[in-house]
N, C-alpha and C positions, 0 to 999 in steps of 0.2 A: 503493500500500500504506500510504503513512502518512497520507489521508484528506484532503490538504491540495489535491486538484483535485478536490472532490467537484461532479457537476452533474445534476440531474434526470432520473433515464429517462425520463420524463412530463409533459406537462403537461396536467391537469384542469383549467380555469377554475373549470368549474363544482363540482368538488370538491378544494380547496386540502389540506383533510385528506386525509392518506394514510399509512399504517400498516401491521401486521403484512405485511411479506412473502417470501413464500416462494417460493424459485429451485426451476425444476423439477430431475430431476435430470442431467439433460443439458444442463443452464442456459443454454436455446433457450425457456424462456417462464415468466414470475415472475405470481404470484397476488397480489392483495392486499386492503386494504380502503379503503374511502375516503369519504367524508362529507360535506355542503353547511357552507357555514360557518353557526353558528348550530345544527347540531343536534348530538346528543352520539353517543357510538360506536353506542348501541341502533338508531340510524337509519342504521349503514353500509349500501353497497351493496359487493358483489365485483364484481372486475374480473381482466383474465388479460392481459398484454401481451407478447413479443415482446422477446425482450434486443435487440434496438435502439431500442428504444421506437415501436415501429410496432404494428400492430394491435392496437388495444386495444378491449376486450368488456366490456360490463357483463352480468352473470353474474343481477342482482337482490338483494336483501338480504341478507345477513349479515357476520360480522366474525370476524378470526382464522382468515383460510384455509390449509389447511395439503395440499399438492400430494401425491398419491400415488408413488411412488417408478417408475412409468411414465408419470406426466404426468397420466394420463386421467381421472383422477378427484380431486374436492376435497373432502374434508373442510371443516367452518366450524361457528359458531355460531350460532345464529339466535334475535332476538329473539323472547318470546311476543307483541308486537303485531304483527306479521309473518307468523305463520302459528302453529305446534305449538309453535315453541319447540326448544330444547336444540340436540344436536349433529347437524347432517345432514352426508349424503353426497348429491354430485351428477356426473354426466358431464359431461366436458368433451374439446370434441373439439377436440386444438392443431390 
């Protein structure tokens, strides 16, 4: 509780950046965003992993995932070089 054994749910080699994320709300599987080093947030990819940090998913582009209040669905943002642009909605099957 007072932050001082903090240790990685994850490890991405290939994506060291990792950011915005969000615990389902059964907090049995966290959303998030994450990045290659060298590119900036526009070029996040999502991911869904597993509160033990086991199964983890790349989902495809976007950043600032934010979990539906039954798991199943994610909100995010998506950059315009990407696809549309703005805010989608996508399934996600824990």
């Amino acid at each position: 509780p007072d932050g001082s054994d903090m240790q990685p749910l994850v490890d991405l080699p290939d994506f060291p950046t990792q950011g915005s994320a969000d615990w389902s709300s059964d907090g049995k599987w966290m959303a998030f965003d994450a990045w290659k080093r060298g590119q900036n947030a526009g070029d996040s990819r999502l991911f869904v992993v597993d509160a033990e940090g086991q199964n983890v998913r790349e989902l495809g582009f976007g950043n600032l995932p934010s979990l539906s209040p039954g798991g199943h669905r994610l909100t995010y943002s998506l950059n315009g070089r990407h696809g549309d642009g703005g805010v989608c909605v996508m399934d996600v099957a824990n």
